[in-house]
RODO-2510 file (C-alpha; in nm, 4 decimals, decimal comma):
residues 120
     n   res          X          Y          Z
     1     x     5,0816    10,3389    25,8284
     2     x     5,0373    10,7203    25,9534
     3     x     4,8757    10,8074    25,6264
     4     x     4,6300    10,4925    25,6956
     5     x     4,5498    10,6260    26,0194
     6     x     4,5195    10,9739    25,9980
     7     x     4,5564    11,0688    25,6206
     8     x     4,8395    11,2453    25,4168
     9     x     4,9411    11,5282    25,6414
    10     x     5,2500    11,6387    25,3903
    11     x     5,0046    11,8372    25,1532
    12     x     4,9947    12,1226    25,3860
    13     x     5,1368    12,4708    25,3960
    14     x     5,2571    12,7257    25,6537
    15     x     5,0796    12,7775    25,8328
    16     x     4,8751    12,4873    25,8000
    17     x     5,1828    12,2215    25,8303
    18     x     5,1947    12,2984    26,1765
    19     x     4,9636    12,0213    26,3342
    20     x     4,8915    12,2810    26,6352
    21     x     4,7947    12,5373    26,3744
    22     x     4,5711    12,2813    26,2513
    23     x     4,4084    12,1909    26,5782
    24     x     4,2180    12,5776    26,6821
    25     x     4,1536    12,6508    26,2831
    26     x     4,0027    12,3211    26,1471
    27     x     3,7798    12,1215    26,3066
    28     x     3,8509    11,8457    26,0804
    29     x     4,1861    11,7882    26,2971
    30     x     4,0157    11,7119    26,5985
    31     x     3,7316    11,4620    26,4635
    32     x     4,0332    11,2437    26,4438
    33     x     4,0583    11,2193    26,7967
    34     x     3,7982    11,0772    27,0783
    35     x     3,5733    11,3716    27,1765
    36     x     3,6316    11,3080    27,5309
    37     x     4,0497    11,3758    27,5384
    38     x     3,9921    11,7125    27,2857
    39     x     4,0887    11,9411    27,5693
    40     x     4,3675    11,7824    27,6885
    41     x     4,5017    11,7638    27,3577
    42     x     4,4206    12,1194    27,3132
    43     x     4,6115    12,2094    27,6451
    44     x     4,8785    12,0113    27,6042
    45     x     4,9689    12,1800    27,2133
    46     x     4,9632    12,5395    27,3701
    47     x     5,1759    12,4038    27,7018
    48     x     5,4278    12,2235    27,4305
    49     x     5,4469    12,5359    27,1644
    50     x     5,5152    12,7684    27,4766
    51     x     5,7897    12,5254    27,5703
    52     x     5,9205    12,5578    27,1876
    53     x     5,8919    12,9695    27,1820
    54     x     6,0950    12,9590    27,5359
    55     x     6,3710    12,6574    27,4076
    56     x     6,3751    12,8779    27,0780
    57     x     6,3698    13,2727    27,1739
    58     x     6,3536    13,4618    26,8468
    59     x     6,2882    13,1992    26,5687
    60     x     6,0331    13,3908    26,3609
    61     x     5,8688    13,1096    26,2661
    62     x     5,7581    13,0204    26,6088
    63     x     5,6388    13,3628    26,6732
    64     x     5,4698    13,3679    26,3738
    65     x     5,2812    13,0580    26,4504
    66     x     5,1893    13,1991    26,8054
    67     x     5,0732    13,5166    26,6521
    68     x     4,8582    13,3680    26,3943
    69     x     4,6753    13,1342    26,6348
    70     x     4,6341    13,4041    26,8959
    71     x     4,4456    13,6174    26,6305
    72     x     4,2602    13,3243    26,4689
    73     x     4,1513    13,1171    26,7639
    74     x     3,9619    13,2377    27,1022
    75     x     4,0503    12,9010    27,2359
    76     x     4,4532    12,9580    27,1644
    77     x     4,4017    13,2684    27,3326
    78     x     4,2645    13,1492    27,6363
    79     x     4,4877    12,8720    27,6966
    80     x     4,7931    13,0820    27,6071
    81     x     4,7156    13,3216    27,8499
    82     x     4,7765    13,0479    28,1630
    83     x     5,1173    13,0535    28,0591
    84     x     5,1412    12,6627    28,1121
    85     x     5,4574    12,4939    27,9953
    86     x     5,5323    12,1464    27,9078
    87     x     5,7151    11,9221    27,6999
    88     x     5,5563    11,5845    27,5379
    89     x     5,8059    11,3343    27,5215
    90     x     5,5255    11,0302    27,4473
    91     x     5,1796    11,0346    27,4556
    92     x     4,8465    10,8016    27,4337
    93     x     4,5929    10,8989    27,1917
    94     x     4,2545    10,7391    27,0662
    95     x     4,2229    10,7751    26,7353
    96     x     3,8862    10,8031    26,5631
    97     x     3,9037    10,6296    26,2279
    98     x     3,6120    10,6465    25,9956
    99     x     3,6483    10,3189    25,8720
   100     x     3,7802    10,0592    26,1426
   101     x     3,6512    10,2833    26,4449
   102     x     3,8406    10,3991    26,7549
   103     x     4,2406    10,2676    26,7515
   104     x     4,4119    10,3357    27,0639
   105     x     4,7875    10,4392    27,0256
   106     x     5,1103    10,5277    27,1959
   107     x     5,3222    10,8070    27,0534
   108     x     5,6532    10,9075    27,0761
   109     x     5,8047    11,2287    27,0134
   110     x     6,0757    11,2278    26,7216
   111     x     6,3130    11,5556    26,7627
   112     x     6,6373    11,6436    26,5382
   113     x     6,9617    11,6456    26,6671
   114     x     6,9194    12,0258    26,6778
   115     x     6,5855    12,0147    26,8515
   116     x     6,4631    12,2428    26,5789
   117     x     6,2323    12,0228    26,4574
   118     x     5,9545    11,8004    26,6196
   119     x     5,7428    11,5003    26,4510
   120     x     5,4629    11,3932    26,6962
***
């Protein structure tokens, strides 16, 4: 049903797998979603990645990721700069589909055991 929705995400590759990579380097990402909650999305991946780099202090891969958007994308930058911090537990998101139109959703937050991993 994802894949319906919002296409085959699993073709990806670091650092393009990471759906908040995704979001500052292609605007593709965000013509899924209604034009009017793009910054709040935007906000709310930089608030929930600085949440991950402080649960997670030294994982390389999270630094990584941080690094590569900071250099890639002026908007990262910006927003990483307020230092805001928050973890997103569920969500509601208007999807714009290109075939059946705007679908409103509710999302829930998936984590491992671990916490080392997050599906959105």
């Amino acid at each position: 049903m994802s894949v319906a929705l919002v296409g085959d995400q699993t073709a990806f590759t670091r650092p393009a797998r990471s759906f908040a990579y995704r979001w500052f380097t292609d605007p593709a990402t965000r013509e899924l979603h209604a034009e009017a909650e793009r910054e709040h999305h935007g906000r709310a991946q930089v608030a929930n990645l600085r949440a991950v780099v402080a649960w997670r202090p030294g994982d390389p891969r999270a630094a990584q990721l941080v690094q590569a958007l900071r250099t890639e994308s002026e908007e990262f930058r910006a927003l990483w700069e307020q230092h805001d911090v928050a973890v997103r537990h569920c969500s509601r998101k208007r999807i714009v589909h290109p075939v059946v139109g705007t679908v409103d959703v509710e999302s829930e937050v998936l984590v491992t055991a671990r916490q080392d991993q997050r599906l959105p």
